[in-house]
N, C-alpha and C positions, 0 to 999 in steps of 0.2 A: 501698753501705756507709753507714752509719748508726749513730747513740749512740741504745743501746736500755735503755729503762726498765722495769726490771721491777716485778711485783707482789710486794706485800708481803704474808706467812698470818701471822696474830696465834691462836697457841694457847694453852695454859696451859704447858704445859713449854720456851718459847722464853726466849728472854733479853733484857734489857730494855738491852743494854749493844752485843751482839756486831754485831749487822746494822748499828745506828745508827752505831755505832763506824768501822766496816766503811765505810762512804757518809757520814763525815763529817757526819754530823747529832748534835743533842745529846743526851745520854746522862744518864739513863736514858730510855728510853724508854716512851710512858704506858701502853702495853699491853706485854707479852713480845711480842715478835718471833721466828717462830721460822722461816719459810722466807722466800726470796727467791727468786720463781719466775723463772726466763728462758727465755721460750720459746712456743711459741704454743699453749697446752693449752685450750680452751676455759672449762675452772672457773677461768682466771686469766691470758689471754694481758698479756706484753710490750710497750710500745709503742715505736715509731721515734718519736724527736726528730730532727728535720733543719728545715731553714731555712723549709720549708711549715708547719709544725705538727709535730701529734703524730697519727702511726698505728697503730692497735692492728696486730701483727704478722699475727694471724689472720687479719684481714681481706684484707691483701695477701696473703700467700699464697692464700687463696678466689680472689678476682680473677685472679692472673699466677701460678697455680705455675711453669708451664714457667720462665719466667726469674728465678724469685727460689730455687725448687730446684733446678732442673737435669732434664733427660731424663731420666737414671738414677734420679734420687731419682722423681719422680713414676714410673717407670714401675714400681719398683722395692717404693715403700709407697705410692703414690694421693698426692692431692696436699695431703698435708698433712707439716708437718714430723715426722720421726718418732723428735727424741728432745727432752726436755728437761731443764735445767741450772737448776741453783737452788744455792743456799748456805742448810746449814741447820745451825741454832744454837739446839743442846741445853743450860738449864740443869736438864732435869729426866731423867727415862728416859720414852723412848717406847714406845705399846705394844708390845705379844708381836707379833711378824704376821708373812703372809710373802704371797708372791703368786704370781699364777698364771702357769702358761705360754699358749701359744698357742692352744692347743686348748682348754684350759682355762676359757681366757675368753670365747673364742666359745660355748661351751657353754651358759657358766653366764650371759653378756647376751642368750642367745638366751632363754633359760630365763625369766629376771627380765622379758624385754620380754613373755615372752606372759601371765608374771602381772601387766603390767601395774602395774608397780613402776614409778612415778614416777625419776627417775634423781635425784634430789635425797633421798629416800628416805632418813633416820636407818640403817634395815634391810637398806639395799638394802647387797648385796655386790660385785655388776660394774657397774661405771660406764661400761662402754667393753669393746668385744671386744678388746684388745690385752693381751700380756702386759706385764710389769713388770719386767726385768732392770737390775741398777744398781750402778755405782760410785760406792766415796766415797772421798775424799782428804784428808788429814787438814791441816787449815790450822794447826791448834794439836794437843794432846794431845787426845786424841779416844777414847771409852770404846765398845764395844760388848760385846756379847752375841750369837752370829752361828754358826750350825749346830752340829748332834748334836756332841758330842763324841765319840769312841774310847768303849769303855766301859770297859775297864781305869783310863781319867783319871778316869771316875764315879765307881766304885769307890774311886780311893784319895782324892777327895777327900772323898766320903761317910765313909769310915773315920777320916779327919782330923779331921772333924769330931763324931762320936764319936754319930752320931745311927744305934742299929740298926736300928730298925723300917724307914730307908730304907735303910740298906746291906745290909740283907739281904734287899733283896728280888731275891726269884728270877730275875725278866727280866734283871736285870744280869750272869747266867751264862748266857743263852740262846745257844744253838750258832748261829742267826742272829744277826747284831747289827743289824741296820733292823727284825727282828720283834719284837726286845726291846724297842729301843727306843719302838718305836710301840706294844707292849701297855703297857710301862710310862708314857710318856709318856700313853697313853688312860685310864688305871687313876686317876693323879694328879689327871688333869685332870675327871674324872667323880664323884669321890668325895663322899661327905657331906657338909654345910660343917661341923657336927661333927669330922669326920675332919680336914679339911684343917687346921681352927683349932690342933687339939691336934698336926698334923706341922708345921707353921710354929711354931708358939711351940718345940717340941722344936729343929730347926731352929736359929732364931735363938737358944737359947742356945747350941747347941754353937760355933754360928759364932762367939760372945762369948767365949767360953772358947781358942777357939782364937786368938783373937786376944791374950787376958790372956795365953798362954803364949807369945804372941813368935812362932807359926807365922809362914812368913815363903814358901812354896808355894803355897798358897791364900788369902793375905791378901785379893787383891784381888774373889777370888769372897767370899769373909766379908764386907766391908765394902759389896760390892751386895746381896748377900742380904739384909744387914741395913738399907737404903736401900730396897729393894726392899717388904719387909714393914714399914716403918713408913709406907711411900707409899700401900699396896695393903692395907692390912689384912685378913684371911682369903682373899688371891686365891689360886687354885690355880697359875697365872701364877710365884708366887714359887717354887713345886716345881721347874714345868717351866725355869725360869733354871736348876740345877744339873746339868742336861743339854746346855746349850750352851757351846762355848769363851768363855770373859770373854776379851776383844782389847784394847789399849793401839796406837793406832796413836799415834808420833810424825810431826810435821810432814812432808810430803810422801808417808809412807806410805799404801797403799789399800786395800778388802776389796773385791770383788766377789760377787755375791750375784745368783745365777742365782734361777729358777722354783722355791719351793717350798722356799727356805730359811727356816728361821723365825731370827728375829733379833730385837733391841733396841737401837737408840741410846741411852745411857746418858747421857753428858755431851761434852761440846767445841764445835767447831768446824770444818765441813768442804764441802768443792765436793761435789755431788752430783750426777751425772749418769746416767739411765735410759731408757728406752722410753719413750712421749708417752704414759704410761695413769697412772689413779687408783686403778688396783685395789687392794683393801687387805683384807685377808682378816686379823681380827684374834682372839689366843686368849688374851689377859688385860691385867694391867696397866693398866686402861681404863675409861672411865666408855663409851666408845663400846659400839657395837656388835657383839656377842661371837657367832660361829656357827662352833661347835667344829666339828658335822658337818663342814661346808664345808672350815673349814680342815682336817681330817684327808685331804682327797678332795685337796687339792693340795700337803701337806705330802711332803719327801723323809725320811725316817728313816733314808737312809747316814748312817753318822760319816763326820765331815770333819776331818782338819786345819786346823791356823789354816795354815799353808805354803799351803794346796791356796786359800784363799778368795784368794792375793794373785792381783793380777791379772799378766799377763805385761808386762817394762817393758822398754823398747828407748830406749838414751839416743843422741844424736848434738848434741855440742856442749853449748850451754846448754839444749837440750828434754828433755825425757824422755816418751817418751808410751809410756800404758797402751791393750794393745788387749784387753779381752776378748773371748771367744768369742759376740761374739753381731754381726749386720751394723748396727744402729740405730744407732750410736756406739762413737766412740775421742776419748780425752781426751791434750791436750799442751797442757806446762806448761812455759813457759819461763820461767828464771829468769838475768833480765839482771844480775850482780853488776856489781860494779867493771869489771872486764875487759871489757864489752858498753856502759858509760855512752857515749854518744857514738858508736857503732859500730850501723850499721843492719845488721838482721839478716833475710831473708826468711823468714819461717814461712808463706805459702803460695803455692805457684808454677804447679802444673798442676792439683793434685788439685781434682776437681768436688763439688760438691754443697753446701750451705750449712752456714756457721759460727757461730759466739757465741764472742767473746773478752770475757774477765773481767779485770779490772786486778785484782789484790788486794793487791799492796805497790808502793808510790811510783808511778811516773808514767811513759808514754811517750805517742809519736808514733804512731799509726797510717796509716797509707795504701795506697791504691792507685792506678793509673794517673789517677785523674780528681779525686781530694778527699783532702784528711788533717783531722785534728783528734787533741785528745790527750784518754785517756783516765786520768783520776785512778782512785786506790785506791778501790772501789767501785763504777766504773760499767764500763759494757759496750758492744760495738758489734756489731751484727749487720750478715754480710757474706754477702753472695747468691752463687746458684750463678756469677752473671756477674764478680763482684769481685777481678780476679787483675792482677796479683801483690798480695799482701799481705806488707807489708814494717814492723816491729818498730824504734820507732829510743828506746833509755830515756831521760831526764833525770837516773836516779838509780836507787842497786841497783831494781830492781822484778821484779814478779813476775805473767806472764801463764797464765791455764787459758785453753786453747781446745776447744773442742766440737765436735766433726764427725762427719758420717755414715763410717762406717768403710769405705775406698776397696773 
């Protein structure tokens, strides 16, 4: 067990307040900050501070998997860690994108390796054979854009918005609704940039107009749409936004976002936790690298409910933890109010495999059998497969995420 430091991603849509703010550093900070990576991912491993120095996480793991994963985990995904945990802090919207499953990325790194695509590569699309499944939790108010919607919602809010040339288009009746939506989402996305200029400006005024009338159903898609096309100017990107649920997670709420969902982080604040891959398959919004084909080959076009993205939550005392369907990770979040100050609390006792605890409000004690130390708002401790019991003792309300391979 170990106080683990993680890396910091400086992009242009991060924030120059939230991370800094987050880790007690001064504020603003001189680039946007927009992820805080924890975890031992090669484009950006974590390191261990303990009383020897500082060790990158990566490299232990290479060295000792068996005793810093456990049996299971290395026999289970190879001996490397197999998911990773970052906090990431949107002041802008991130691109269009969605990612691939398993099969999908084995495919498509086998593919890129025999052309010989640099893995640094602007172009390059698979960075890594592994899929990308991922939850987020909403630390603050927290905005996405996140799977097909239903199409009857397309529908009425196309009509709201008083724009015909897209409400009447025919896909939005089709007797399939994933063939509808992937003809029309294809049609959008492929069009003139002629075409596109003259559906976006139509568009954003109806969305203006709707909002001068006090609409009060679709505000929150009118006011990204219209954030969206003053960000993006003639991207096809702003269409395909009217196709996805707009999401409003309040604090502690989460989406989870399987294989082939296409999505948008819009604004907030939130714990992020995934699969230990970089794939990123991106279809607008974006000064990056855009390859429609590709993303069409791993996009899902079911409509989804927002109900259906949340992830399943199982509380017991002060924890709550989300397990999605997938084996790489389950997230728990315990929140020591009042009632827990002073009162030590075990959060982990038998289960194997290795952890990342994240402090994100006030202060506790950590420990296990051999060492404690305390972790302030902002920092982290990485706790191996050998580190049991792990036992939670606060200072003051606070608030732990913890990270684990899913038993």
């Amino acid at each position: 067990m170990d106080l683990l430091r993680g890396a910091i991603r400086q992009y242009a849509w991060g924030s120059r307040t939230a991370i800094a703010g987050l880790m007690n550093r001064p504020a603003p900070s001189e680039q946007p900050e927009a992820e805080l990576w924890l975890g031992a991912h090669p484009g950006d491993p974590a390191f261990l501070v303990s009383p020897t120095g500082s060790h990158s996480l990566l490299e232990l793991l290479r060295d000792d998997p068996q005793t810093h994963l456990g049996t299971r985990v290395v026999g289970q995904f190879g001996p490397e860690l197999p998911f990773l945990m970052k906090v990431i802090a949107a002041d802008q919207p991130l691109s269009l994108q969605a990612h691939p499953n398993s099969a999908q990325a084995a495919e498509g790194f086998e593919r890129e390796e025999r052309d010989n695509l640099p893995v640094s590569a602007p172009h390059r699309n698979y960075r890594d054979a592994r899929h990308k499944p991922e939850i987020v939790v909403a630390l603050e108010e927290f905005d996405a854009l996140a799977g097909f919607r239903p199409m009857l919602d397309t529908r009425r809010l196309l009509q709201a918005f008083g724009v015909r040339r897209l409400a009447d288009a025919e896909e939005l009746n089709a007797p399939n609704e994933p063939d509808g939506v992937r003809a029309l989402f294809t049609r959008w996305m492929n069009q003139p940039q002629y075409v596109v200029d003259r559906l976006v400006s139509a568009l954003t005024t109806g969305a203006k107009r709707y909002l001068e009338l006090r609409g009060v159903m679709f505000a929150p898609e009118a006011k990204t749409i219209l954030e969206l096309a003053e960000l993006y100017p003639g991207d096809p990107g702003v269409l395909a936004a009217l196709l996805l649920n707009r999401i409003t997670l309040q604090p502690g709420e989460a989406l989870f976002l399987p294989a082939g969902n296409l999505h948008a982080y819009l604004r907030g604040v939130a714990v992020e936790v995934m699969a230990n891959s970089d794939n990123v398959l991106r279809g607008g919004l974006t000064s990056k690298h855009v390859d429609l084909t590709e993303l069409l080959r791993v996009l899902d076009f079911a409509p989804i409910t927002e109900e259906r993205l949340r992830p399943a939550i199982d509380r017991d005392g002060p924890c709550v933890m989300y397990t999605p369907p997938v084996e790489e990770f389950r997230v728990s979040v315990w929140s020591l109010g009042p009632d827990y100050v002073g009162r030590e609390v075990t959060a982990l006792e038998h289960e194997d495999g290795p952890h990342i605890f994240l402090c994100t409000k006030g202060s506790v004690t950590i420990r296990d059998s051999h060492r404690k130390f305390t972790l302030s708002r902002g920092e982290a401790a990485w706790i191996s497969a050998q580190d049991r019991p792990i036992r939670l003792l606060a200072d003051c309300s606070s608030q732990v995420f913890c990270a684990g391979v899913r038993p």
